[in-house]
N, C-alpha and C positions, 0 to 999 in steps of 0.2 A: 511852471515846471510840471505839474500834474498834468496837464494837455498835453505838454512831452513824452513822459511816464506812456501814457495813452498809446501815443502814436508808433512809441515803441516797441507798446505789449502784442500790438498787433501783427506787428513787424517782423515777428520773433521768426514766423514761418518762412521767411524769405531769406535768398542767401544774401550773405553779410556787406557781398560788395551794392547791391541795391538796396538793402536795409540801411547802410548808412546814408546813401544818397535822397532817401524819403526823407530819412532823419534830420538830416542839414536843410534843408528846406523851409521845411516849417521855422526853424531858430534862425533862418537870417528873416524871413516874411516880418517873425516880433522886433527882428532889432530894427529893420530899415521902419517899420511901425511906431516903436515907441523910439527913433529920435526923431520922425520929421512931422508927427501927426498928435494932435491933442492925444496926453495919457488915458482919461477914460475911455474915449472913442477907442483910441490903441488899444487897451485890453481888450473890449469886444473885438474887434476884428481879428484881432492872435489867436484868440478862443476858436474865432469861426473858420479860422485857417487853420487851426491845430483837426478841428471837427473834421473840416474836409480833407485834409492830407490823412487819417485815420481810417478816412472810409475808404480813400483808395491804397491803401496799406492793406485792408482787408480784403479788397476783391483781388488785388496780386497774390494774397498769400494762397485764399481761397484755388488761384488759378493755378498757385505752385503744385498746391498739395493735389489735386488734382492729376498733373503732367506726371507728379512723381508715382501717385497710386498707376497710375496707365503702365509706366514703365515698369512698377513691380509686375504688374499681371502678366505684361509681354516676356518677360524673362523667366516667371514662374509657367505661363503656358508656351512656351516658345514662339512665338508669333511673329512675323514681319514687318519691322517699326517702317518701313513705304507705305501700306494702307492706313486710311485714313483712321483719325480717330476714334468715331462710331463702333467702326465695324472691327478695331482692334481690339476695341472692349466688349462686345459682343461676342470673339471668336476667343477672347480670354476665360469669360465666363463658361461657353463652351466646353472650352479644356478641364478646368477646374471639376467642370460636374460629372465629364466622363471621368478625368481621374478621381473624385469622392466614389461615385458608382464603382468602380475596379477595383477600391480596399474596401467597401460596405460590408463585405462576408467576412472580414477579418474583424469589424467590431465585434464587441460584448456584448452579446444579446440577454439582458439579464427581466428576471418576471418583477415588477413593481413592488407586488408586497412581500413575497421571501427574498428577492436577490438572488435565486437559486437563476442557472440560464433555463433560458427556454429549450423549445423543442429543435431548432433547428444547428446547434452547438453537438447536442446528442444526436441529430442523424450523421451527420459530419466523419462523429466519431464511431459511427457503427458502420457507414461507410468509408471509412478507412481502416478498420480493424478488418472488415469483411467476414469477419465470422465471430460468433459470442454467443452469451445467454442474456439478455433483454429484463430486467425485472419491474414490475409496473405497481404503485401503492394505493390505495384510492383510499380518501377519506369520507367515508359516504355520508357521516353527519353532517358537512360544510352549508348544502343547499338548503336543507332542512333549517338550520340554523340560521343561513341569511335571512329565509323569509320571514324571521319575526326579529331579529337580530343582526342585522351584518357587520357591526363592530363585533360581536360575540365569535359571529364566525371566524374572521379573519384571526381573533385572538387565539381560537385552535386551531386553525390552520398552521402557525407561527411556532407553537408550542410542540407542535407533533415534529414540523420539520427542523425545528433547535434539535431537541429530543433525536430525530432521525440522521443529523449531519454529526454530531457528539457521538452515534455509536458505529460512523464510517470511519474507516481511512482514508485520508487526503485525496490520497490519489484516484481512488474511486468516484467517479462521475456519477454527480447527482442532478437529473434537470426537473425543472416544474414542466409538464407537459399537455399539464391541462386544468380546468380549470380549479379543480380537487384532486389531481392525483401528481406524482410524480414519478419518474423512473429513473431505473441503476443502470446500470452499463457495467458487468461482469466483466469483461471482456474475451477473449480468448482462452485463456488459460483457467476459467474457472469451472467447473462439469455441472451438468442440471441438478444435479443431486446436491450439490455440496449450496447451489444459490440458490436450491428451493428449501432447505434445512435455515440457510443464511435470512431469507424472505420468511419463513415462521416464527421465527426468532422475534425479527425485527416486529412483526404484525403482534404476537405476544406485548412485546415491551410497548408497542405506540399504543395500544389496547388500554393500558394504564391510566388510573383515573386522571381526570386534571381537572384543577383547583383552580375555578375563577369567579374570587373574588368569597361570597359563601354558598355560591354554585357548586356540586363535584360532577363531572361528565365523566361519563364509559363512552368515549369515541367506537366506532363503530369502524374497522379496517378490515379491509381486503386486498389480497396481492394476487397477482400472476406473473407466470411468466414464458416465454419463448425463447426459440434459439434461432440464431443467424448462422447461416443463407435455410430461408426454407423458401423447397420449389415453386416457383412464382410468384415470389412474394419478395416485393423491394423493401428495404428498411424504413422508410413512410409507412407503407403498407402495413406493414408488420407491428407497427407501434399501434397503427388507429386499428386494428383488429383486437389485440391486446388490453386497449382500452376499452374497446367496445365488451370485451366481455366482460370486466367489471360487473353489468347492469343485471350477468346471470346471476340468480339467486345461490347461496351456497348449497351444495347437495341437490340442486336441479340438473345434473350431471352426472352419468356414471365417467369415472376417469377412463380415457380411452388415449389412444397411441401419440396423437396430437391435441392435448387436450385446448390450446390455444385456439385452434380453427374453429373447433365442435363448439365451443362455450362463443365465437363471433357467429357461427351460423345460427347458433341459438340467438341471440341478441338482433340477427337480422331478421331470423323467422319471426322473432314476437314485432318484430317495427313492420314487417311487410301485411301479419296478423292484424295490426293496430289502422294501416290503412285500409284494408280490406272493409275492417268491423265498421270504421268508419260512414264505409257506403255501401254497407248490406243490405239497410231499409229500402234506402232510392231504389235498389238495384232486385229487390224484391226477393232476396235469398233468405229472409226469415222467416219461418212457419211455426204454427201451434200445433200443437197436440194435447193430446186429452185424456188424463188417464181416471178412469172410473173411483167413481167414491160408492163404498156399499154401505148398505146399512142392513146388516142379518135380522135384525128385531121385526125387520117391515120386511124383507122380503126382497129387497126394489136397490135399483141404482136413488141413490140421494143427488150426484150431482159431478162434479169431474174438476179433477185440479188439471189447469192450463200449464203447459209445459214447453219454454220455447227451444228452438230449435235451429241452426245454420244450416242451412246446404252452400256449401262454395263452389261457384265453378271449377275449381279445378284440384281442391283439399277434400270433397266429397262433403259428408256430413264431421262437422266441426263439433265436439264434444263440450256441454254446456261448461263440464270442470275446467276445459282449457279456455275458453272463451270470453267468461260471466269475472273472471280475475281481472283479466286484459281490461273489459268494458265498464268494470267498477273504477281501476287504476286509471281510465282515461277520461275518466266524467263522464261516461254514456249511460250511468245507470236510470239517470230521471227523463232522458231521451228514447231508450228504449224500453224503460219500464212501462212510460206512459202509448207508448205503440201496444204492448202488451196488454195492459189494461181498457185498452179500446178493441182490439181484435178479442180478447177474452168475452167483452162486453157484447160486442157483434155478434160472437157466436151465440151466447146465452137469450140473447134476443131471440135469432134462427131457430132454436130448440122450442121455444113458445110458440113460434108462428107454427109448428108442425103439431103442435099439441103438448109439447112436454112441460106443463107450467108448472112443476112440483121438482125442477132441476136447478143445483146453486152449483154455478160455476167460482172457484177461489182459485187468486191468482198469487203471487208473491212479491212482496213488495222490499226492498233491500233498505238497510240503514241508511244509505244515501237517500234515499228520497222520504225517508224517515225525518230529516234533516230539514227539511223544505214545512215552512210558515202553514204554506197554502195547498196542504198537503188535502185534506177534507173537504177543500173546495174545489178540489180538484177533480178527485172523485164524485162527488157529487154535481159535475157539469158533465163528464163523461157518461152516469145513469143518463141523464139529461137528454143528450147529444143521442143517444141510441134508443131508449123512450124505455128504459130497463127499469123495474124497481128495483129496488134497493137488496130486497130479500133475498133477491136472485144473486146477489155478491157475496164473496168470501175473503176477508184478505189477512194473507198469513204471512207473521215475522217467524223468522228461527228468533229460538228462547234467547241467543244472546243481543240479537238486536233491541229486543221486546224490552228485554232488561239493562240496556248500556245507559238508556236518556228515562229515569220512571217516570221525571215531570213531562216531560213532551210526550211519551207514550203513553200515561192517561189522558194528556188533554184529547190526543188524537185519538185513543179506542173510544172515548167517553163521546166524540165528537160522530163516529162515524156508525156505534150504535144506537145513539137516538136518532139518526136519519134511516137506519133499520140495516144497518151493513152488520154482516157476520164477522168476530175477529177469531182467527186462529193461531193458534203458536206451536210452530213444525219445530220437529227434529227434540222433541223435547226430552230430557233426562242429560242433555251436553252441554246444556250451560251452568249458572252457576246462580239461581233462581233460588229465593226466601223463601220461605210460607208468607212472610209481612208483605214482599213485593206482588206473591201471588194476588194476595186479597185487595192489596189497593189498584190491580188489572182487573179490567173490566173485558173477559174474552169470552169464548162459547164454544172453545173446541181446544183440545190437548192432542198432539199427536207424538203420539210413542217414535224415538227414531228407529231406524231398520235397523241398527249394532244392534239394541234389545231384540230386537223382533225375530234376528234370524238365527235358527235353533231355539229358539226358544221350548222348545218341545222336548230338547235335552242338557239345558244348561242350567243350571242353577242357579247361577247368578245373575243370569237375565230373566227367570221364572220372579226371581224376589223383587226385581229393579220394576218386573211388569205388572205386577200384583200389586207393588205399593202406586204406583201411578194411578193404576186403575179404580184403587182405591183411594185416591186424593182426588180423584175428579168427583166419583161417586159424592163426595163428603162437601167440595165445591160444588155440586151442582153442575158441572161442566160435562161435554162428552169426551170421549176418549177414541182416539182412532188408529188402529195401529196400521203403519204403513211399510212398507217392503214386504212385505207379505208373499214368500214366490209357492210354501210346500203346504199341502193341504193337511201336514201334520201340524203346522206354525199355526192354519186358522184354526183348529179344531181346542188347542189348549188354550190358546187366546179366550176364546167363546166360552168353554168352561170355566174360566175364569170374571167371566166378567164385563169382555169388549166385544160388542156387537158390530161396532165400524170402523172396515175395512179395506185396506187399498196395496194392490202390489200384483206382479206378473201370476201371481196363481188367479186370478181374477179377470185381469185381462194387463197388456203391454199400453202404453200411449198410443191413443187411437186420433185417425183423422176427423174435422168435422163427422161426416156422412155416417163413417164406423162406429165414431161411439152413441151416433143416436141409435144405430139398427142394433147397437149393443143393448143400451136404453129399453128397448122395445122387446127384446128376446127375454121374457121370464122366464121361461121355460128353461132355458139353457142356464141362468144364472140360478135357477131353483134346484139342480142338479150339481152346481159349484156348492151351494149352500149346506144341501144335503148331507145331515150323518146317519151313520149308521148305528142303530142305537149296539148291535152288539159287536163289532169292530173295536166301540169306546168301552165297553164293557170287557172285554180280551183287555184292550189297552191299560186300562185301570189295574186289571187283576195285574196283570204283567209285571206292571214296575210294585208294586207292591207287594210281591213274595219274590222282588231284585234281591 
């Protein structure tokens, strides 16, 4: 009866009038078996006929189910039941996939981890609204976070847009559109003014701490936004403009009539800036210059801080403040610091082979390459590579580099003045520099920054900030250099106080190779920069003194 059961279950797929005809089969094969043939033999072979009537039980059902899928496909694709069966199932399939393709823009396009839709739900609707205010949220801490973190991130990503969907209305259209940001969809009826008030708001509240876990974060938000139709510009368009300006800084902008385009053309000019800088060296648009170091006590140029420089083909000369951000932020700084510290090297060699062996060229060296192991050996292949000693270098951190790392930055002063390198620390009285840090640095030159230095002749408060400097090097044994130097009244109260070397446009501008040696060489004319007049200082003194 089990072998029956069998034959049955198989059966099942087939219609009723052939499924019982399999069925009868097998039960008369056992009875005409077990009356005319030995009982054991007889059950073996019921068995083996129940086996085989089973198997073609299943290759008929097999074949039903088959006939009947083909005719679902032909009546759901409409197809011609005359052609054959290959190519009915082929031209079924066909159908199927252009009709899947024809509703596809009608699915849910939703983002993986908020659920919020994507971006092409929101072009949709801004191209059928045809006109609106556009509002774009960017979460800038998200990237940041992944890289050490991406379950962290994703937790605030999740947090900000709960937070962000709980202070909408329903019916307000929110999509993720990127990979940290989202955008609103105002629609028509809402005015710029009313969704840039609604977009401050919202940047306030998402700004709010969040608690994860016994972490607290201050998310870091930015919005913008735009209004639809703006001239030439399709709503795709308009969204990845909008986004793109995100990446402006806030306040790197005066607000202007559109500020949407101005804050993408900003965001384009620094990307088209960033390939450019990229292949300035190949391309041979960067140069040195040279701006003189004095030293009044001797009389004589001491030596020249290297100064680099852009020329663009078609930007002219590219300004180091806008440039040296870009080439820090893109990882160029130990690529083209080290160009700079080989052309610096080059020249100071040049200056020897002409006779000036009593000139230290110092160049500046950025925290990023500050960061770097093989920082001191580096320099010291470069001497090398050029056949320069050591004497002849100078190399200067601003105070807040010198001071952000003090174990690395002693092991590196400590490293590069026993090989006989000079260390200098520029721009100093801006950072936020110890007595205790002074004393475990090991440097040889202090430079006063130019905020002190200029008027110094009439301020007061940069007469006290210059006085005391000059007086901490005097007491370290350090020299003191005061730089920006443009009015020949700034050197003059300098020098009565105390600082003998000096650098700044009153002395001379950044000179090319050729210029600053024939500067080098003019005593003469520097001995007349130098020059006071003793009764001029005399008038001067009387002067402010019965002020």
């Amino acid at each position: 009866m089990a072998a029956i059961q069998v034959v049955m279950g198989f059966s099942t797929a087939i219609p009723p009038a052939q499924r019982w005809c399999i069925g009868l089969l097998p039960i008369a094969a056992a009875i005409v078996t077990w009356r005319f043939v030995d009982r054991s033999v007889a059950a073996i072979a019921a068995l083996a006929v129940c086996i085989v009537f089973a198997a073609m039980a299943y290759l008929i059902a097999q074949h039903y189910r088959v006939s009947r899928l083909i005719r679902h496909l032909q009546n759901f694709a409409g197809t011609s039941p005359t052609v054959s069966r290959g190519e009915r199932l082929a031209q079924s399939v066909a159908t199927i996939a252009d009709r899947l393709k024809a509703v596809e823009h009608r699915t849910s396009h939703r983002h993986a981890i908020t659920g919020l839709p994507t971006r092409e739900p929101l072009i949709e609707r801004v191209m059928a609204d045809g006109r609106g205010v556009l509002g774009v949220i960017g979460f800038m801490d998200f990237d940041r976070l992944c890289a050490f973190d991406p379950a962290l991130g994703e937790r605030l990503l999740l947090t900000i847009v709960d937070r962000l969907t709980r202070m909408l209305p329903e019916e307000r259209l929110i999509a993720h559109v990127d990979r940290a940001s989202v955008a609103i969809w105002f629609g028509p009826d809402v005015v710029e003014d009313a969704a840039q008030t609604e977009l401050d708001v919202l940047r306030y509240a998402l700004g709010d701490v969040v608690i994860d876990g016994d972490r607290e974060i201050l998310p870091e938000i930015r919005v913008r936004q735009a209004r639809m139709p703006a001239e030439g510009v399709n709503a795709q368009a308009m969204l990845s403009r909008t986004l793109a300006s995100l990446t402006v800084q806030p306040g790197a902008v005066v607000a202007v009539a559109s500020p949407v385009l101005d804050l993408a053309a900003l965001a384009s000019e620094r990307y088209a800036l960033e390939q450019d800088l990229r292949q300035a060296i190949a391309r041979g648009e960067l140069e040195m210059r040279y701006q003189p170091l004095i030293d009044a006590g001797e009389g004589r140029v001491s030596g020249a801080e290297s100064l680099i420089r852009w020329f663009h083909p078609t930007l002219g000369q590219v300004s180091p403040s806008r440039f040296v951000p870009v080439m820090e932020a893109m990882g160029l700084a130990h690529e083209i610091g080290m160009w700079t510290l080989n052309a610096a090297a080059r020249e100071a060699r040049s200056w020897q082979a002409q006779g000036l062996d009593a000139l230290r060229v110092a160049v500046n060296v950025s925290g990023h390459q500050l960061d770097r192991d093989d920082m001191a050996a580096l320099v010291a292949r470069t001497l090398a590579r050029h056949s320069l000693g050591a004497a002849a270098l100078e190399i200067e951190l601003t105070e807040s580099v010198a001071m952000s790392d003090g174990t690395r930055a002693t092991q590196l002063f400590d490293a590069l003045r026993a090989a006989g390198v000079r260390i200098a620390i520029d721009d100093f009285g801006t950072g936020y520099s110890s007595f205790s840090t002074l004393r475990t640095l090991a440097f040889d030159k202090i430079k006063i920054d130019r905020e002190f230095v200029t008027n110094v002749d009439t301020l007061r408060d940069s007469q006290a900030i210059c006085q005391s400097i000059v007086a901490l090097g005097r007491g370290l044994g350090i020299r003191v250099l005061a730089e920006g130097v443009e009015r020949r009244a700034e050197y003059e109260w300098l020098l009565r106080h105390g600082c003998t070397h000096f650098q700044g446009y009153y002395f001379s501008p950044p000179l090319k190779g050729a210029e600053f040696v024939a500067f080098a060489r003019d005593s003469a004319g520097l001995a007349k920069l130098l020059a006071i007049d003793p009764y001029a200082m005399r008038d001067r003194i009387t002067e402010r003194l019965t002020a």
